[in-house]
C-alpha positions in Angstrom: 122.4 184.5 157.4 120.6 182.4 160.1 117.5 183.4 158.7 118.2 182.4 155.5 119.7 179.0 157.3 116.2 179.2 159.0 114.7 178.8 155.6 117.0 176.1 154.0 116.3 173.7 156.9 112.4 174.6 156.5 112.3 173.4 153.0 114.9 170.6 153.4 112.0 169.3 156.4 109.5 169.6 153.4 111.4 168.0 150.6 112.1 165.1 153.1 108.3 165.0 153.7 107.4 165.1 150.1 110.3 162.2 149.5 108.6 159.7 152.4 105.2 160.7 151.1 106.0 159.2 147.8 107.5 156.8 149.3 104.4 155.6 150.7 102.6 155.9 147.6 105.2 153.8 145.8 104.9 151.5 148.5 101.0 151.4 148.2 101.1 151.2 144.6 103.4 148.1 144.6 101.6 146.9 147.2 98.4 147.5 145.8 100.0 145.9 142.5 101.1 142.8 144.2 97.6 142.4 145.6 96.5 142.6 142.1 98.7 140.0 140.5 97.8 137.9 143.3 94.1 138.2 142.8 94.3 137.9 139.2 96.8 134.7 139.2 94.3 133.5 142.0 91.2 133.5 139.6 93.4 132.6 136.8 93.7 129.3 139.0 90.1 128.7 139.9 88.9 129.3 136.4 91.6 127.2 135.1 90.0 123.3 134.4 91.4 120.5 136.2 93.2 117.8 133.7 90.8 115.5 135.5 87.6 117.6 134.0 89.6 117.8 130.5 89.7 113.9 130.4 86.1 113.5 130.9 85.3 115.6 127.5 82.7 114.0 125.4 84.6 111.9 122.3 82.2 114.0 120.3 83.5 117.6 121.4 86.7 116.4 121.1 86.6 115.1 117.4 85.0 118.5 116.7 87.8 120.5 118.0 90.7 118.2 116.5 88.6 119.1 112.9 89.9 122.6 113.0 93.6 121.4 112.8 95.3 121.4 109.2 95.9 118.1 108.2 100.0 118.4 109.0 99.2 119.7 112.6 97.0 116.3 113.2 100.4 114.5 111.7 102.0 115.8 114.6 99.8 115.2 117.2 99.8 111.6 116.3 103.1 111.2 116.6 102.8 113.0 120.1 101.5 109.9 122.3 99.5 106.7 121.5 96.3 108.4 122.8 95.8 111.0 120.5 97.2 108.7 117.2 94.1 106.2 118.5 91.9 109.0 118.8 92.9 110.5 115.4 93.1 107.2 113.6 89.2 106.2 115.4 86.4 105.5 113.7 84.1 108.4 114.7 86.9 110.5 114.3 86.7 109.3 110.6 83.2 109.7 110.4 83.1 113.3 111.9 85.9 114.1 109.5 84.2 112.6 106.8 81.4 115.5 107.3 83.4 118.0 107.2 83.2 120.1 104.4 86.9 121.3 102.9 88.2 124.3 103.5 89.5 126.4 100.8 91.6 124.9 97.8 91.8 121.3 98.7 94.1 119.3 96.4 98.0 119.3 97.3 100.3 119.7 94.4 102.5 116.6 95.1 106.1 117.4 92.8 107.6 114.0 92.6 110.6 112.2 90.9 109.5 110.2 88.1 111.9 107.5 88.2 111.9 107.6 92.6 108.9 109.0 94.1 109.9 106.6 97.1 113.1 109.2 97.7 112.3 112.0 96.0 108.9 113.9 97.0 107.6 116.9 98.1 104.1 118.7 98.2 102.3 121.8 98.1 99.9 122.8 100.8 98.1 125.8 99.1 96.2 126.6 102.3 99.5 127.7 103.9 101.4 128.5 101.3 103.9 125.8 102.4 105.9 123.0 101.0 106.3 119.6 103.1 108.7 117.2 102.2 106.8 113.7 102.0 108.4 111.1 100.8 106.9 108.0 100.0 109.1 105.4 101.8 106.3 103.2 103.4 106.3 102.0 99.7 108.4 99.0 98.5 111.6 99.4 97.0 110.3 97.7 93.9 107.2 100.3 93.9 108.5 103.9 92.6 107.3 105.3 89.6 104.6 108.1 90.0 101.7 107.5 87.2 98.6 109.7 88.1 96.7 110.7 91.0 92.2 111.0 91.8 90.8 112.4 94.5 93.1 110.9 97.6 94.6 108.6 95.7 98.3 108.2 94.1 98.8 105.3 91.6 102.5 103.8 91.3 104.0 101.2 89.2 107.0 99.0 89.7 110.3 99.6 88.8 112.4 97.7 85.5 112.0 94.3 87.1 108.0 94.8 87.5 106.1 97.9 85.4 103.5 95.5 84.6 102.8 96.0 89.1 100.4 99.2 89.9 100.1 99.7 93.4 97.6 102.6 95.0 98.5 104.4 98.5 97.3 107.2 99.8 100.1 109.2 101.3 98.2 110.9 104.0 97.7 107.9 105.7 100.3 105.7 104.1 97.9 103.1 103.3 98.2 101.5 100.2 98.1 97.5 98.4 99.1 96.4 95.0 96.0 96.0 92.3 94.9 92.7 90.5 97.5 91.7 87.8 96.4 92.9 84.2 94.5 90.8 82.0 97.2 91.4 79.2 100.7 92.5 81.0 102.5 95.5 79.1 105.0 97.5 79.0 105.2 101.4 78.7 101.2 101.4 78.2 99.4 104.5 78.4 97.4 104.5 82.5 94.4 106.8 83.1 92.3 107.2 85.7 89.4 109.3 86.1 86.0 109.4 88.4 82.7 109.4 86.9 80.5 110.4 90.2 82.4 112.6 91.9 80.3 112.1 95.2 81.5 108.2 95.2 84.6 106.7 96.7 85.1 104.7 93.5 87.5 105.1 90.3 88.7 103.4 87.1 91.6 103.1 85.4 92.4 103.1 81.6 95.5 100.8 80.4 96.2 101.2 76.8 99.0 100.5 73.9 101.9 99.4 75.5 104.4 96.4 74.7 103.5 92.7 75.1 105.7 91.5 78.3 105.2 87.7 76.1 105.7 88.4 72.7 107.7 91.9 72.6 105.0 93.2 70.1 102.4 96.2 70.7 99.8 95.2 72.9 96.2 96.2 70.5 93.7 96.1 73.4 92.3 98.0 75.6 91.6 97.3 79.6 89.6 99.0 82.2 89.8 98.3 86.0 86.9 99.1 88.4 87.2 99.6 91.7 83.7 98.5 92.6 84.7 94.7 91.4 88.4 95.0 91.9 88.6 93.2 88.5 90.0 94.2 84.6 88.0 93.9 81.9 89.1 94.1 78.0 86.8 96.9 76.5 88.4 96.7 73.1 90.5 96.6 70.2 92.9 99.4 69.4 94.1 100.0 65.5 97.8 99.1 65.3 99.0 102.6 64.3 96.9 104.3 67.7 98.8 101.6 69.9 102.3 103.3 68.2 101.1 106.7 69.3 99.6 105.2 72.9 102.7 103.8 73.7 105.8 106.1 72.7 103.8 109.5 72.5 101.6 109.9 75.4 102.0 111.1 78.6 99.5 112.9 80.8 95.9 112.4 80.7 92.8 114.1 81.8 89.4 113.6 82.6 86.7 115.7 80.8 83.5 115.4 80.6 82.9 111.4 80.5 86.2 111.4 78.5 89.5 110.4 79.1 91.8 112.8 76.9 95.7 112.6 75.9 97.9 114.8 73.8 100.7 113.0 71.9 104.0 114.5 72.2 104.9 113.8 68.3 104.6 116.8 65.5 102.5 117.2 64.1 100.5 117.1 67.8 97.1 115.5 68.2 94.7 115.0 70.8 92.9 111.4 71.3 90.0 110.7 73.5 88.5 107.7 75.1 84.8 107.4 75.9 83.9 105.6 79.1 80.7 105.5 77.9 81.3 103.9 74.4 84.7 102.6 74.8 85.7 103.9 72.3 89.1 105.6 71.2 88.9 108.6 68.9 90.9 112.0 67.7 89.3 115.0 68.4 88.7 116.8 65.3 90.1 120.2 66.7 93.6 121.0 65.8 95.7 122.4 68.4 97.2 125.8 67.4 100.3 125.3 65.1 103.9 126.0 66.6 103.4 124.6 69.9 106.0 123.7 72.8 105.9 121.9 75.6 102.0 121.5 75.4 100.2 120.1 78.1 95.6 119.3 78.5 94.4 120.6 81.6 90.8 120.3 83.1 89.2 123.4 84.7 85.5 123.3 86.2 84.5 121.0 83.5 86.4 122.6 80.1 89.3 121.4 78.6 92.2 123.5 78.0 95.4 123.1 76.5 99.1 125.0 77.7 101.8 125.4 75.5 104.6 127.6 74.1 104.6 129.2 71.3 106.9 130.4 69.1 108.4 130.1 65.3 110.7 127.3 64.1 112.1 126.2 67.4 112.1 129.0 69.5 109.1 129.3 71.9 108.2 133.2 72.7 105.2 133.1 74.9 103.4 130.8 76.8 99.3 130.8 76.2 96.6 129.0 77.9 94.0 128.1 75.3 90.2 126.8 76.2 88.1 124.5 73.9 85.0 126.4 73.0 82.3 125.5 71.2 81.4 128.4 68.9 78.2 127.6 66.5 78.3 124.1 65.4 82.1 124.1 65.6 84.5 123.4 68.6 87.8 126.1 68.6 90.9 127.0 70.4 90.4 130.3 72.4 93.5 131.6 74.2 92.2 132.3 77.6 95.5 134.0 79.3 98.9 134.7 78.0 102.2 134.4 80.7 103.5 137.8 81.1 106.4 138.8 79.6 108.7 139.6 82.7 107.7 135.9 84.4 108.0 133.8 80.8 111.9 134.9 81.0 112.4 134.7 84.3 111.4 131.2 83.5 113.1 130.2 81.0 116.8 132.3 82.0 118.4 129.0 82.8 118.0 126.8 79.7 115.2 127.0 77.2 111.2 126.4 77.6 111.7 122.9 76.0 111.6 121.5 79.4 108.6 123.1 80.3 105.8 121.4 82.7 102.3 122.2 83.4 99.0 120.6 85.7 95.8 122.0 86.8 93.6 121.7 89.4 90.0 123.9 89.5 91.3 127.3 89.0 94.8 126.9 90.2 97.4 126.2 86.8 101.0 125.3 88.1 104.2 125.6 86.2 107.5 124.1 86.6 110.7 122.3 84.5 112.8 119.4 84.8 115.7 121.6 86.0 113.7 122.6 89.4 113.8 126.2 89.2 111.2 128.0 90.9 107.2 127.1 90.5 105.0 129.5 89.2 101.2 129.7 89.7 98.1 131.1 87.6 95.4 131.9 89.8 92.2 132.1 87.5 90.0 132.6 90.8 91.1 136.3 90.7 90.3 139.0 88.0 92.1 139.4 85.8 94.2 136.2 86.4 97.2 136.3 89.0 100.7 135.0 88.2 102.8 134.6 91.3 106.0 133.0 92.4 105.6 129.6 94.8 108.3 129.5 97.6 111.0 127.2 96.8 110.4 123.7 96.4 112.4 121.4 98.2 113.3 119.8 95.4 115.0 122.4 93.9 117.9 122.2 96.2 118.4 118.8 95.3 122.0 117.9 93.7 121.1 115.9 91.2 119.1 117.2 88.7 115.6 114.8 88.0 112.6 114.5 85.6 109.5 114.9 87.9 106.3 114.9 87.9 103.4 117.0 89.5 100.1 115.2 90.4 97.1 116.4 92.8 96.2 114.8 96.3 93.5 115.8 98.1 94.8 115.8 102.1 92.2 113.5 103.8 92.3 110.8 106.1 89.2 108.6 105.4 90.0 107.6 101.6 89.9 103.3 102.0 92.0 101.9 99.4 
């Protein structure tokens, strides 16, 4: 018994050496771990720059850094202190940015209300897959009907009291001034803008058809304003029965090709071209294909294509995207991609396609409707061409249910007006 009381104390004596032993080495690690943090957190400190040695950065370096932020990450360093909005809004800050070569998909798709794009705006940041609610409230009251967009730019007319007004802004910036009064004020006219030398900071604009503000009858000319002179010039005469179609079935234009192209919006539908070259108005000789819907002319890397439904009597089935070709000596409608099945009634679940909406922009084709359902893309950069949902617009989960209008803005800051 003692000896086996012998033994128990002997091993209790070496389990309470093995326990301080650890002990120490628990103590050393933690020791040896605080020594560590310490060191580490020291050279943390040295190597960490003074704010005096950050102030004295070159302007230069710090423009160049400042490039890599997306264009709503510089909005909100702006509005962090005055420094940074002066730096930001500087002038070699606008010339370093101006030299900057875009990065991915540019434009923004800018939805907007059609009667109140001062209240009512959102946009599209394809970069980040993101919407950003932007209205346009540095415009005045008087100023909020969303016409067409180039480059930077947006182009807005005035309300009831004023439609004859245009104004241009850019809503990056929210810079913008009204335009020189029209030779010959009107009323509902057809507006187009397009850019002939894409490299230049200059753009014109197409009035056409329209009401007489005087007299109350159609308005048979045709006016052009140039940026360059900041003038209007009359480039023409317009046949009584084109003004008709001008002013009550037109909507959207594009830009093709030296061209400036409409689609009118009456059966049997038609397609009517202005050449900036000749100034001269003319119907392009190719027939859309029959049975059409909702059809809307889009411009992709220099081709025009035309978006519609189709369907028999008045049901539209299917939504194609046809391309103008020019096959032999003759010009014809090639259907270039078809909406699938599964996303066409997924689209049009809520009320028919009659409300259907489409704009372009390089190889991006957006779709959308009146009743602000969801907005769907086709991405003709991929192979074969990907349809895919958009996240909710912000407009969608607006009460009141509005006509709108989708328009592209390129995000950048050095556009002058």
């Amino acid at each position: 018994m003692a000896k086996n009381v012998a033994i128990g104390s002997r091993g209790d004596d070496e389990a309470t050496s093995r326990l301080e032993t650890s002990s120490s080495c628990f103590r050393l690690n933690l020791s040896s771990s605080s020594t560590a943090a310490r060191v580490e957190s020291s050279q943390a400190e040295e190597e960490q720059m003074d704010a005096c040695i950050w102030s004295m950065l070159p302007v230069e370096l710090v423009d160049k850094i400042l490039l890599w932020l997306p264009i709503p990450n510089l909005f909100q360093m702006r509005a962090v202190c005055r420094s940074w909005d002066r730096r930001i809004r500087s002038k070699s800050f606008t010339l370093t940015y101006m030299k900057t070569p875009s990065r991915g998909p540019a434009a923004w798709l800018f939805m907007c209300s059609s009667f109140n794009c001062r209240e009512h705006t959102c946009a599209y940041n394809p970069l980040q897959n993101k919407w950003h609610n932007f209205p346009l409230s540095f415009l005045p009251p008087c100023i909020r009907f969303p016409l067409t967009s180039v480059r930077e730019l947006l182009f807005v007319r005035g309300g009831l009291n004023n439609a004859g007004v245009l104004a241009v802004c850019n809503p990056m910036t929210q810079a913008w001034r009204e335009l020189p009064s029209m030779i010959h004020t009107r009323l509902n006219c057809l507006v187009g803008v397009c850019c002939e030398d894409t490299s230049a900071s200059s753009y014109k604009i197409v009035v056409a058809g329209g009401m007489s503000e005087c007299g109350g009858d159609y308005e048979c000319t045709t006016e052009v304003y140039d940026s360059l002179t900041d003038s209007w010039q009359v480039t023409g005469k317009t046949g009584r029965e084109l003004t008709v179609h001008l002013t009550w079935w037109t909507s959207n234009t594009i830009f093709c090709n030296g061209v400036l192209y409409c689609l009118t919006s009456g059966r049997p539908y038609s397609i009517i071209g202005y050449d900036m070259n000749t100034a001269v108005w003319t119907e392009v000789p190719v027939p859309p294909p029959k049975f059409l819907f909702c059809s809307f002319l889009i411009e992709r890397r220099g081709n025009l294509m035309l978006v519609g439904g189709v369907g028999t009597q008045r049901i539209c089935e299917h939504v194609h995207i046809w391309q103008l070709l020019l096959q032999g000596s003759t010009q014809q409608w090639v259907a270039v991609a078809k909406m699938p099945q599964e996303y066409f009634l997924q689209f049009s679940k809520e009320r028919n396609a009659s409300d259907l909406k489409c704009v372009g922009d390089v190889d991006l084709v957006y779709f959308f409707k009146d009743s602000h359902t969801q907005v769907m893309v086709c991405d003709f950069s991929k192979e074969p061409a990907e349809w895919r949902w958009l996240p909710t617009c912000p407009l969608s989960a607006n009460f009141h249910k509005f006509s709108v209008r989708g328009l592209f803005v390129n995000p950048r800051l050095d556009t002058s007006i």
